[in-house]
C-alpha positions in Angstrom: 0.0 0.0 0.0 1.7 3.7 -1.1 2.0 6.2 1.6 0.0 9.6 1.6 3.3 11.4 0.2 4.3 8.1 -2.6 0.6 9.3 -3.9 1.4 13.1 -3.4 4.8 11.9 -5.8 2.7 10.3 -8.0 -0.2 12.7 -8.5 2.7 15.7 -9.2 4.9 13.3 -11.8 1.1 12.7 -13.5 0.2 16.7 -13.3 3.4 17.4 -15.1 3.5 14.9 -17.8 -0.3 16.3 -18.6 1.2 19.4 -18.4 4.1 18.4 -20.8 1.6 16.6 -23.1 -0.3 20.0 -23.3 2.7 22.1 -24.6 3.4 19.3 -26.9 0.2 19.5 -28.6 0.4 23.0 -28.6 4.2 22.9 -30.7 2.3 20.3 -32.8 -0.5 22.4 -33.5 1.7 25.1 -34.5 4.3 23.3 -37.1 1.2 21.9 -38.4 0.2 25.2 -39.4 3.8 26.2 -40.5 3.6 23.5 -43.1 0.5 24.1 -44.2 1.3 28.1 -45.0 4.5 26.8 -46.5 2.6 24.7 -48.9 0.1 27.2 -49.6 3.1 29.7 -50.7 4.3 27.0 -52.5 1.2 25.9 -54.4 0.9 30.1 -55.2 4.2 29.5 -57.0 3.8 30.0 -61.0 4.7 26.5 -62.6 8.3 26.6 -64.3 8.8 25.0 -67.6 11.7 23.2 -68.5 14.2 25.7 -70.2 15.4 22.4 -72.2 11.9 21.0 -72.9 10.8 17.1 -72.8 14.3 15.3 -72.5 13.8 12.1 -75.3 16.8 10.3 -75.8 19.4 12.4 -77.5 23.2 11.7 -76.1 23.7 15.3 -76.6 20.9 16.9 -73.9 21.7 14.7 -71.2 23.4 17.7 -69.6 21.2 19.9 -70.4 18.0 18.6 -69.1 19.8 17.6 -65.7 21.0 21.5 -65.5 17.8 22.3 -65.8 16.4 19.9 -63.2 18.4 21.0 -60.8 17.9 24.3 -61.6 14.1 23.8 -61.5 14.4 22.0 -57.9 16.8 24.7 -56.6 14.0 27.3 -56.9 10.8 25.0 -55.5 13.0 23.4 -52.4 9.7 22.5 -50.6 8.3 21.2 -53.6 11.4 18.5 -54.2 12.1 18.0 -50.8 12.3 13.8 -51.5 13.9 12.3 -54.0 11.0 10.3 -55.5 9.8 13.9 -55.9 12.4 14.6 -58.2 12.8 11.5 -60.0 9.1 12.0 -60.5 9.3 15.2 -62.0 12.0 14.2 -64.6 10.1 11.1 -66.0 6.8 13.7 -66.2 9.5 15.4 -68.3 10.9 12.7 -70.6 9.3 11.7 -74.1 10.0 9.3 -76.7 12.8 6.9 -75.7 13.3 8.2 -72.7 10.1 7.5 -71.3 10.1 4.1 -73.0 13.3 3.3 -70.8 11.9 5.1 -67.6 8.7 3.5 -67.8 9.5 -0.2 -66.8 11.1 1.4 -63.9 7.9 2.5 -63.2 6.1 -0.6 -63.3 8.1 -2.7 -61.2 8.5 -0.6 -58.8 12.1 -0.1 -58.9 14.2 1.3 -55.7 15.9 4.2 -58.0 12.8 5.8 -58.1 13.5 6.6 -54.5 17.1 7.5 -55.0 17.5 10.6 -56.9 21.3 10.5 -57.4 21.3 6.7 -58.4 18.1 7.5 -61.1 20.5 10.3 -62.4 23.8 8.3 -62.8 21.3 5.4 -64.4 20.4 7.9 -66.6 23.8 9.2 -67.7 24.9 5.7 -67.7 22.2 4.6 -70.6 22.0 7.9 -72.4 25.9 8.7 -72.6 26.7 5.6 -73.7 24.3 5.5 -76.6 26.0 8.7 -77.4 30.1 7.2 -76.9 28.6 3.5 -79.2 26.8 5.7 -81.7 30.7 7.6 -82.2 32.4 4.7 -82.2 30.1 3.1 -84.9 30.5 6.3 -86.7 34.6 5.8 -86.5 34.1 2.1 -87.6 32.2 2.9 -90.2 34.3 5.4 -92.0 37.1 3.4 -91.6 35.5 0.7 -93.4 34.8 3.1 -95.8 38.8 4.3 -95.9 37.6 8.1 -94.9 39.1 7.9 -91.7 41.8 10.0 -90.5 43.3 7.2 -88.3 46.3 5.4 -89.7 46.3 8.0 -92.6 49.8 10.2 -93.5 
């Protein structure tokens, strides 16, 4: 059986965890509004476009649509504050074979999707090297065709 003060104890320690509960609700309350007026300013935001346009599958814009990504989440922070935000937002802005080779990553669904850097090496990965074989076949071919500089004097 608790003593008259054990239950004194206990009857404080429960009046100040109600009274810490309280003041956390309260902080609660409050950063739920702070991220509610933060998306509101952020919806009120004008929509960007692309400078580069839909990024297809050209070797050559690789660079160019990543710049303008980045560029694109640099000025909407809250809006790509996840990765699968940004990953998102390039595949909305891919056409043509691009989208064909994003797509299946859609479907499955694939852990890049969550991984912003590793979607954009992927991307570099299948897209630059398209660009370095279509050179190369480009060499080969002139060579076989004797127009090639190599081996020439």
């Amino acid at each position: 059986m608790a003593t008259p003060q054990q239950v004194q104890e206990l009857v404080a320690a429960v009046q100040s965890l109600n009274l810490e509960v309280q003041n956390l609700k309260a902080a609660n309350t409050a950063l739920q509004q702070r991220m509610m007026e933060r998306e509101r300013r952020s919806a009120d935001l004008p929509s960007l476009p692309l400078v580069s346009g839909k990024f297809d599958d050209s070797p050559k814009r690789v660079k160019e649509f990543l710049d303008a990504c980045n560029l694109h989440f640099s000025f909407r922070p809250q809006t790509f504050a996840s990765d699968h935000a940004k990953v998102g937002f390039m595949i909305t802005h891919m056409t043509g074979n691009a989208l064909a080779w994003a797509t299946p990553l859609l479907n499955q669904p694939d852990p890049v999707l969550q991984d912003y850097d590793a979607f954009k090496t992927l991307l570099q990965q299948t897209f630059l090297r398209t660009e370095s074989t279509f050179l190369a076949s480009e060499d080969l071919l002139d060579i076989r065709k004797g127009q090639s500089s190599l081996g020439q004097t």
